[in-house]
Z-matrix of the N, CA and C atoms (Angstrom, degrees):
N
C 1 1.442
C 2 1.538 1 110.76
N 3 1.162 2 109.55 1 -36.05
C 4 1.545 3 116.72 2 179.95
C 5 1.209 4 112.14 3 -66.21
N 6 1.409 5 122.78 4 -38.78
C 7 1.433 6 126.54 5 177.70
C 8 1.435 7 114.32 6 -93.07
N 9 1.331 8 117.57 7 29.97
C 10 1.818 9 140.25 8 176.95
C 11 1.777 10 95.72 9 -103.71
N 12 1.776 11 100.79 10 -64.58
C 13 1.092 12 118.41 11 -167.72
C 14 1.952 13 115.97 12 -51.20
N 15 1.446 14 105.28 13 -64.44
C 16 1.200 15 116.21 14 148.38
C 17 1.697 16 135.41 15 -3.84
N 18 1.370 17 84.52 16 -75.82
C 19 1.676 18 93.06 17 173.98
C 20 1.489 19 112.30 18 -88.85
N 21 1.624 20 140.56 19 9.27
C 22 0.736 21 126.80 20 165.79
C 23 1.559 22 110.09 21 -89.02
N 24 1.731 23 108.76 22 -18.33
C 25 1.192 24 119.82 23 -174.19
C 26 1.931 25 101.62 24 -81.36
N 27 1.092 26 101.28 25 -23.53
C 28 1.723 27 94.02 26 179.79
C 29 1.452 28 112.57 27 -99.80
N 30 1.019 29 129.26 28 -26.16
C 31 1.638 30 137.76 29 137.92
C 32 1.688 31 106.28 30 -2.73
N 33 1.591 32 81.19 31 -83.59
C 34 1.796 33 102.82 32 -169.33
C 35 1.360 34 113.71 33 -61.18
N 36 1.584 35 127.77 34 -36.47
C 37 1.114 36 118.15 35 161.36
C 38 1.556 37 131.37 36 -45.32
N 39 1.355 38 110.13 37 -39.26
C 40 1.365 39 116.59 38 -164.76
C 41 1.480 40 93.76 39 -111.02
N 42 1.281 41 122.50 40 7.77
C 43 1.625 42 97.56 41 158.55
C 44 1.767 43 94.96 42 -108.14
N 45 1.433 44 138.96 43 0.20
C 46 1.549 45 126.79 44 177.85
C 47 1.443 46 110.40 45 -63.04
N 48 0.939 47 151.16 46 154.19
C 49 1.579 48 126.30 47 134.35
C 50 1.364 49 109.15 48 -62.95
N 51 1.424 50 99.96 49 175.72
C 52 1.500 51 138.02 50 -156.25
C 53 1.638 52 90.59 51 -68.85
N 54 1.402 53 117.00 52 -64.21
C 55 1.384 54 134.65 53 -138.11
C 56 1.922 55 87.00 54 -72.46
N 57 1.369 56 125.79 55 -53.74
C 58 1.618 57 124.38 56 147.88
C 59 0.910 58 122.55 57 -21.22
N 60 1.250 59 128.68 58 -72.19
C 61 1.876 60 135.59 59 179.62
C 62 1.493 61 103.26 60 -49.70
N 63 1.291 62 94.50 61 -56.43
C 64 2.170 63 88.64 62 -167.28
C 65 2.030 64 91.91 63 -68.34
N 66 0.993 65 125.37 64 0.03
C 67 1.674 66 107.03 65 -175.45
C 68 1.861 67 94.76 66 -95.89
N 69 1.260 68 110.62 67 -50.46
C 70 1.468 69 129.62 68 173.72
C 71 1.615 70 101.83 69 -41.21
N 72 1.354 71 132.56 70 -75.95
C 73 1.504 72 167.00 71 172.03
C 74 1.810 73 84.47 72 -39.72
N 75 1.455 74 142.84 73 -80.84
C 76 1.353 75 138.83 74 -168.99
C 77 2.050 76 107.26 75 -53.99
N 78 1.241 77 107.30 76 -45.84
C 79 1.506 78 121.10 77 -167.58
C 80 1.940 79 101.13 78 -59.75
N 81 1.311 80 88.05 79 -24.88
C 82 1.400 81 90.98 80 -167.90
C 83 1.537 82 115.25 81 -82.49
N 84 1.780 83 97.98 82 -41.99
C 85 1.212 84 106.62 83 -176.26
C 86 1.760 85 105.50 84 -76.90
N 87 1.055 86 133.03 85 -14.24
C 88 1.501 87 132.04 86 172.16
C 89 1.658 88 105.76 87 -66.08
N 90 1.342 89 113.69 88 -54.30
C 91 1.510 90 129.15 89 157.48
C 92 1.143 91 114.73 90 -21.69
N 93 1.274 92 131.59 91 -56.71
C 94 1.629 93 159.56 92 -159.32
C 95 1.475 94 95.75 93 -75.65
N 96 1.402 95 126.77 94 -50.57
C 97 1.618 96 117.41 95 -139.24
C 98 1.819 97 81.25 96 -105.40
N 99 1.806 98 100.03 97 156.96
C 100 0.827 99 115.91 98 164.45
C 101 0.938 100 151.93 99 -52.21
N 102 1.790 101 152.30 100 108.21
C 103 1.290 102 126.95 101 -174.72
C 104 1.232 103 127.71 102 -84.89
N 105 1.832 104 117.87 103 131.37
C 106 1.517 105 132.78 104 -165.74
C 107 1.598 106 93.37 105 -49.58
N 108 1.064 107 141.45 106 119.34
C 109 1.187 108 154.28 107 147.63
C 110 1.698 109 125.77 108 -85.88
N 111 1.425 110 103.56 109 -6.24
C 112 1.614 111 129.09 110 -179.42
C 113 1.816 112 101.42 111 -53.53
N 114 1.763 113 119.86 112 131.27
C 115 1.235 114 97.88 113 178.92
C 116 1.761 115 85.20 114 -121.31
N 117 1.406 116 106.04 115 134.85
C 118 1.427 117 137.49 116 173.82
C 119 1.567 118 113.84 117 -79.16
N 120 1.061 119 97.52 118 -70.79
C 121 1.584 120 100.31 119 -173.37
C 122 1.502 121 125.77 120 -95.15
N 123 1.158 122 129.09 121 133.63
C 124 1.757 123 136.61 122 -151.57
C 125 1.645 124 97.45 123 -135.71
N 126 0.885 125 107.23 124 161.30
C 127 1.556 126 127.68 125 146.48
C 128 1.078 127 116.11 126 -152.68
N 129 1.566 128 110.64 127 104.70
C 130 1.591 129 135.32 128 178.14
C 131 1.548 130 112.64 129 -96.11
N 132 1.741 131 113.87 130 150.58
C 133 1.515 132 107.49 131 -162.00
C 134 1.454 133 100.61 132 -170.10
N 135 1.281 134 115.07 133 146.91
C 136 1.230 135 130.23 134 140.64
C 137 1.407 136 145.03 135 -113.55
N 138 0.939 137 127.25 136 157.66
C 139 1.666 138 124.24 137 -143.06
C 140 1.461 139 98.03 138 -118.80
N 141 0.876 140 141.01 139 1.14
C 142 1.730 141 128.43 140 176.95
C 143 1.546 142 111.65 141 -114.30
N 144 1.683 143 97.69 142 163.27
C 145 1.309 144 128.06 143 -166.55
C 146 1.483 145 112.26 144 -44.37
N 147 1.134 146 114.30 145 -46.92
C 148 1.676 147 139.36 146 -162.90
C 149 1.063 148 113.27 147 -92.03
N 150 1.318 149 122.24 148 -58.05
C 151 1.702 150 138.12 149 166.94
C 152 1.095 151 120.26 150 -63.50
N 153 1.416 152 119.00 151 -45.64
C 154 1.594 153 131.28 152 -146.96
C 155 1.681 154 119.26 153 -28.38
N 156 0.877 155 137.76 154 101.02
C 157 1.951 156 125.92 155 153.60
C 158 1.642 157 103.59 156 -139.92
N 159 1.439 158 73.63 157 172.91
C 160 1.548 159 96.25 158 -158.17
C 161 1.893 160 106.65 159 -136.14
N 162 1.183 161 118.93 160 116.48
C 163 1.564 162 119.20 161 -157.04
C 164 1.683 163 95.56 162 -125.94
N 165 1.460 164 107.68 163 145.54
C 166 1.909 165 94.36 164 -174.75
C 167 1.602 166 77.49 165 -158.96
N 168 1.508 167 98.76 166 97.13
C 169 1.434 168 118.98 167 135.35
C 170 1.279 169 150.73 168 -43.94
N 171 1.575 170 112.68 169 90.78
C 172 1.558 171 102.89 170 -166.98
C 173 1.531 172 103.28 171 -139.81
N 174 1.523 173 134.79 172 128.01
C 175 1.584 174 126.60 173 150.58
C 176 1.666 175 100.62 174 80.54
N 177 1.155 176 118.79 175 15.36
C 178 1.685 177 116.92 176 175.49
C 179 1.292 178 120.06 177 105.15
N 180 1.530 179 107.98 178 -3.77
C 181 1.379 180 106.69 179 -176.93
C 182 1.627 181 93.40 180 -126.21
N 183 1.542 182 96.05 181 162.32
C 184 1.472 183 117.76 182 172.34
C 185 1.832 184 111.85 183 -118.97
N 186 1.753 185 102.82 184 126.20
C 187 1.843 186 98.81 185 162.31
C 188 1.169 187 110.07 186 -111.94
N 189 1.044 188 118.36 187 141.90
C 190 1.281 189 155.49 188 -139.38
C 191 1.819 190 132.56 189 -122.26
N 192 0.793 191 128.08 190 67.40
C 193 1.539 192 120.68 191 -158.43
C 194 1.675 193 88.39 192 -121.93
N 195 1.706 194 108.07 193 158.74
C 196 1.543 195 112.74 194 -173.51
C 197 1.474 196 86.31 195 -163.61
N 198 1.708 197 111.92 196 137.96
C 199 1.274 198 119.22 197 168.75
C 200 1.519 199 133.25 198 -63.47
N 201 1.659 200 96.06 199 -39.36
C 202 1.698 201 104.28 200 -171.23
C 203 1.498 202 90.06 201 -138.83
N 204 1.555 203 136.32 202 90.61
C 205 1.671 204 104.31 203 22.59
C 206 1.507 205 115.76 204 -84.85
N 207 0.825 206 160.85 205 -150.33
C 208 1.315 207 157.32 206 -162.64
C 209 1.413 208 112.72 207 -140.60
N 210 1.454 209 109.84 208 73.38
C 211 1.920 210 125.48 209 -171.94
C 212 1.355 211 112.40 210 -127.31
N 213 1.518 212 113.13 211 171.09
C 214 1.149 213 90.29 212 -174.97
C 215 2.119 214 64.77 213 -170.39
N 216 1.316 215 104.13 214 144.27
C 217 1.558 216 124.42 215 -173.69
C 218 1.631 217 115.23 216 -141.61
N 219 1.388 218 101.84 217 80.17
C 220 1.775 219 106.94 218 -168.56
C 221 1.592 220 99.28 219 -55.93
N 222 1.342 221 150.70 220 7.31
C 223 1.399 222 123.63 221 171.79
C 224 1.615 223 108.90 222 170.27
N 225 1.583 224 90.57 223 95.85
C 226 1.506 225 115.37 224 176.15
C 227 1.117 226 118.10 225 -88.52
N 228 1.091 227 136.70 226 116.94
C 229 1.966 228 130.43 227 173.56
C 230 1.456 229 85.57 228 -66.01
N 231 1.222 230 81.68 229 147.84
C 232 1.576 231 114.76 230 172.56
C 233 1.643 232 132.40 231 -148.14
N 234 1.420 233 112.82 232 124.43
C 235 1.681 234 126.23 233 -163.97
C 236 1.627 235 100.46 234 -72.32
N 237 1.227 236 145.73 235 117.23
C 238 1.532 237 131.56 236 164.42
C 239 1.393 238 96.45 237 -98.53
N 240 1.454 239 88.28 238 153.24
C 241 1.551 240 103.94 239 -177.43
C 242 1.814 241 88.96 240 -156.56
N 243 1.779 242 97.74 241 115.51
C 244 1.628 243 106.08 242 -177.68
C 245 1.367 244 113.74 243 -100.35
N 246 1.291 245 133.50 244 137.88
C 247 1.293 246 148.10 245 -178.05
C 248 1.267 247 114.44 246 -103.95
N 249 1.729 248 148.72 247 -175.26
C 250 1.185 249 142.28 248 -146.99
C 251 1.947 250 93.68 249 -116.75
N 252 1.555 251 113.20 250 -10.65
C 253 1.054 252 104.88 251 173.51
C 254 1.541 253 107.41 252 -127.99
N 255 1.362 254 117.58 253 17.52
C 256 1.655 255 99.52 254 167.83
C 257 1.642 256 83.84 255 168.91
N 258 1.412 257 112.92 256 -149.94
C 259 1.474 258 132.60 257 -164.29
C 260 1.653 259 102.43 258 -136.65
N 261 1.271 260 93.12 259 149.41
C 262 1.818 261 106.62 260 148.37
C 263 1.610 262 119.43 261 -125.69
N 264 1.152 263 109.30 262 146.31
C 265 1.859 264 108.89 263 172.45
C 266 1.717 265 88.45 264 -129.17
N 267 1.167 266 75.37 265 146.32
C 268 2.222 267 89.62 266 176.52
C 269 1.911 268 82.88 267 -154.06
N 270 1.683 269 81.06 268 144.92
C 271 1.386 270 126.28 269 174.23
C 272 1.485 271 137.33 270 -151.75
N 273 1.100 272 98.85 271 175.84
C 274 2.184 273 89.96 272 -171.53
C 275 1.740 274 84.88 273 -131.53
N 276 1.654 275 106.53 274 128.36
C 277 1.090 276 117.64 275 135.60
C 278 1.962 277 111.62 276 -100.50
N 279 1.735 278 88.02 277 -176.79
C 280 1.375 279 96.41 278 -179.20
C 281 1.755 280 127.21 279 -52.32
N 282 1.919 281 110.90 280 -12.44
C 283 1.043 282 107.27 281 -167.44
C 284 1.736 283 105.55 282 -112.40
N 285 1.292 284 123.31 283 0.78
C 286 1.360 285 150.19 284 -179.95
C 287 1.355 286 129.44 285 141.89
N 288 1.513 287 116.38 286 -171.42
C 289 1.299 288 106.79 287 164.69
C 290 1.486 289 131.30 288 -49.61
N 291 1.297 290 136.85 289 164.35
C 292 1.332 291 141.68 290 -175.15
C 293 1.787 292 94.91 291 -147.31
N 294 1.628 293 108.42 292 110.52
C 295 1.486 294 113.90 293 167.36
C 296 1.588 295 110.80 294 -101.77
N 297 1.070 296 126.87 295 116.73
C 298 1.982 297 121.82 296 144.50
C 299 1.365 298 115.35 297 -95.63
N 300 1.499 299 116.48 298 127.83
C 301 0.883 300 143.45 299 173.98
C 302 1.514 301 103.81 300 -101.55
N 303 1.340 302 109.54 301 124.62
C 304 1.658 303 122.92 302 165.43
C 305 1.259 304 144.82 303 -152.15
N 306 1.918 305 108.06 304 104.60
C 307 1.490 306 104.44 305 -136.09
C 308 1.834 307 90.61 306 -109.92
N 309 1.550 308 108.19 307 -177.47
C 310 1.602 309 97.70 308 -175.61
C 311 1.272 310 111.89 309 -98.42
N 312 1.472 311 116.62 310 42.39
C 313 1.705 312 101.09 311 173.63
C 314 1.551 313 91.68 312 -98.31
N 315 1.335 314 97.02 313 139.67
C 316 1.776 315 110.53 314 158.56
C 317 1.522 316 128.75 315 -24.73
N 318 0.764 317 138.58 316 142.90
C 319 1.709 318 161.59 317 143.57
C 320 0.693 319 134.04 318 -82.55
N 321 1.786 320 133.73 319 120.87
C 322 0.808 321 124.56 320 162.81
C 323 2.025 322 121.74 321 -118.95
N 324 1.448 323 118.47 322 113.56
C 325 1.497 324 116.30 323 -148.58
C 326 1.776 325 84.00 324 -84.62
N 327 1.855 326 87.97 325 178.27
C 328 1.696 327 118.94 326 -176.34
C 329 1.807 328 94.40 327 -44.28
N 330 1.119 329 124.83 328 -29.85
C 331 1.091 330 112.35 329 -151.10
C 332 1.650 331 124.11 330 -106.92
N 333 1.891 332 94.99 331 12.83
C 334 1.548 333 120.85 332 -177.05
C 335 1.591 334 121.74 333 73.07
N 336 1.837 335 101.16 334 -4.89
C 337 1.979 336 86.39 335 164.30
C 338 1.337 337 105.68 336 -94.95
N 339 1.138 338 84.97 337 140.42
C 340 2.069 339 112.32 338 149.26
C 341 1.446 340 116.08 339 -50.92
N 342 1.418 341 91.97 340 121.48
C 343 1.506 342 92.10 341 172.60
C 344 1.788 343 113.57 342 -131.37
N 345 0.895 344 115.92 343 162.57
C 346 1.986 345 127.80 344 176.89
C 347 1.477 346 98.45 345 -21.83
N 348 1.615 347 120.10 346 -70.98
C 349 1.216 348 113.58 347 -123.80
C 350 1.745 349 104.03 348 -142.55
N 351 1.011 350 145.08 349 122.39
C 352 1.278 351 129.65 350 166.27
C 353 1.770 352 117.10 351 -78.27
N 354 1.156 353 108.23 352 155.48
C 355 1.577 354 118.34 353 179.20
C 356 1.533 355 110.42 354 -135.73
N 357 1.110 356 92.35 355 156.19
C 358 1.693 357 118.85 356 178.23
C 359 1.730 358 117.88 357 -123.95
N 360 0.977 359 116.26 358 110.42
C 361 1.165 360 114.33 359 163.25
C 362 1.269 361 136.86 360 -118.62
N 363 1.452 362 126.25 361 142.80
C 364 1.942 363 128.12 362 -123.64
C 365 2.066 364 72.75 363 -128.20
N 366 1.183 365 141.19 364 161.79
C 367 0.705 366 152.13 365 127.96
C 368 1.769 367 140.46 366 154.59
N 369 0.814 368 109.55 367 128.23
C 370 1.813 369 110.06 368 -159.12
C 371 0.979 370 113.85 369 80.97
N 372 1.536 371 118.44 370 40.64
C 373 1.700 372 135.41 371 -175.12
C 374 1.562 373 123.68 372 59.58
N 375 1.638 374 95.51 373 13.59
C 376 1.755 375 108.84 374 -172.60
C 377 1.706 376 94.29 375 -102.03
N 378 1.759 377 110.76 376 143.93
C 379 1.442 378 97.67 377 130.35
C 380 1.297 379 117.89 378 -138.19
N 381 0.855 380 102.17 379 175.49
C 382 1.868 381 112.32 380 -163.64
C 383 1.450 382 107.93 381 -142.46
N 384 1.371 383 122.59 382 141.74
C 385 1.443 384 116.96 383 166.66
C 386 1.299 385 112.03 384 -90.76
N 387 1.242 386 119.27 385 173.58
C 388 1.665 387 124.51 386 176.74
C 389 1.941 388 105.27 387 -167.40
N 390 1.007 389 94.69 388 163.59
C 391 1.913 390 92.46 389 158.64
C 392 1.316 391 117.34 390 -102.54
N 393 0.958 392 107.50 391 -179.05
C 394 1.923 393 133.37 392 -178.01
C 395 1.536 394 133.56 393 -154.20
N 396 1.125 395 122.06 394 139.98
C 397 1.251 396 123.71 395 -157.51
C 398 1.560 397 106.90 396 -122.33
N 399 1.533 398 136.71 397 165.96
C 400 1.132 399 105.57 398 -144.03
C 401 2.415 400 85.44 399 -120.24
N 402 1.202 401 108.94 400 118.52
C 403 1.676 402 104.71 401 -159.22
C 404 1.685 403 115.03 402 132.81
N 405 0.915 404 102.61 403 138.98
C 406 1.653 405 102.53 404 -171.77
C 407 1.455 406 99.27 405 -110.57
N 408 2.075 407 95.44 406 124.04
C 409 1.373 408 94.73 407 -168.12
C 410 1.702 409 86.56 408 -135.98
N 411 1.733 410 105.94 409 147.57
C 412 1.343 411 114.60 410 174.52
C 413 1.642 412 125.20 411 -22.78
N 414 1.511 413 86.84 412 -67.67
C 415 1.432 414 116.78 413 176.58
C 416 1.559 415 130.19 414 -111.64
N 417 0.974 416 115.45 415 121.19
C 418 1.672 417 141.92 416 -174.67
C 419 1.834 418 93.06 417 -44.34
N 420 1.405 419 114.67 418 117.36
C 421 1.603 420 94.35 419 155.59
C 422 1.495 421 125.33 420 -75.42
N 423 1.307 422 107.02 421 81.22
C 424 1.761 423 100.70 422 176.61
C 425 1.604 424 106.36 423 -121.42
């Protein structure tokens, strides 16, 4: 039976054309390779009076807005460097470095939803936690 199977399999080869095999042969190898599952872009945030900012990760840069002091930096380059449980991006505005930290344990914000990802943010000698969501969106759901 094995030697049925065989030659039905070399049969079919040599009666396909070429231009078939390499489409068959490519479909397969796309099949094969891994899918990027890597998430790039975030929008991480916090929701209160005192703390409040709101950071939206997209394409290498970080924006930046913070309640107290009251700034806001439409487009920071930013270095990522990924770890086995989340990411960091660090950057320099005019007043120092700026770190986000964003790892995959859950969140839960001021406002009682669950979200993806918790965050940390390092900057102006403050840090603060917040969550993050995984997509760069205008506005923070808080």
């Amino acid at each position: 039976m094995l030697k049925h199977l065989i030659a039905a399999v070399s049969l079919l080869c040599a009666v396909m054309p070429a231009s078939a095999r390499n489409t068959v042969s490519q479909k397969a190898d796309r099949q094969a390779q891994p899918k990027d599952t890597v998430v790039r872009n975030f929008t991480a945030f916090r929701g209160d009076a005192e703390n409040g900012w709101r950071a939206v990760v997209r394409g290498g840069r970080m924006e930046l807005e913070t309640v107290r002091p009251r700034e806001y930096h439409r487009s920071i380059p930013v270095r990522r460097s990924a770890y086995a449980k989340g990411v960091e991006l660090t950057g320099k505005t005019r007043f120092g470095e700026v770190v986000l930290n964003i790892n995959g344990k859950r969140c839960r914000d001021a406002g009682g939803r669950l979200n993806e990802f918790t965050a940390t943010l390092h900057y102006r000698g403050k840090t603060t936690k917040g969550c993050a969501v995984r997509g760069a969106y205008g506005t923070a759901p808080t």
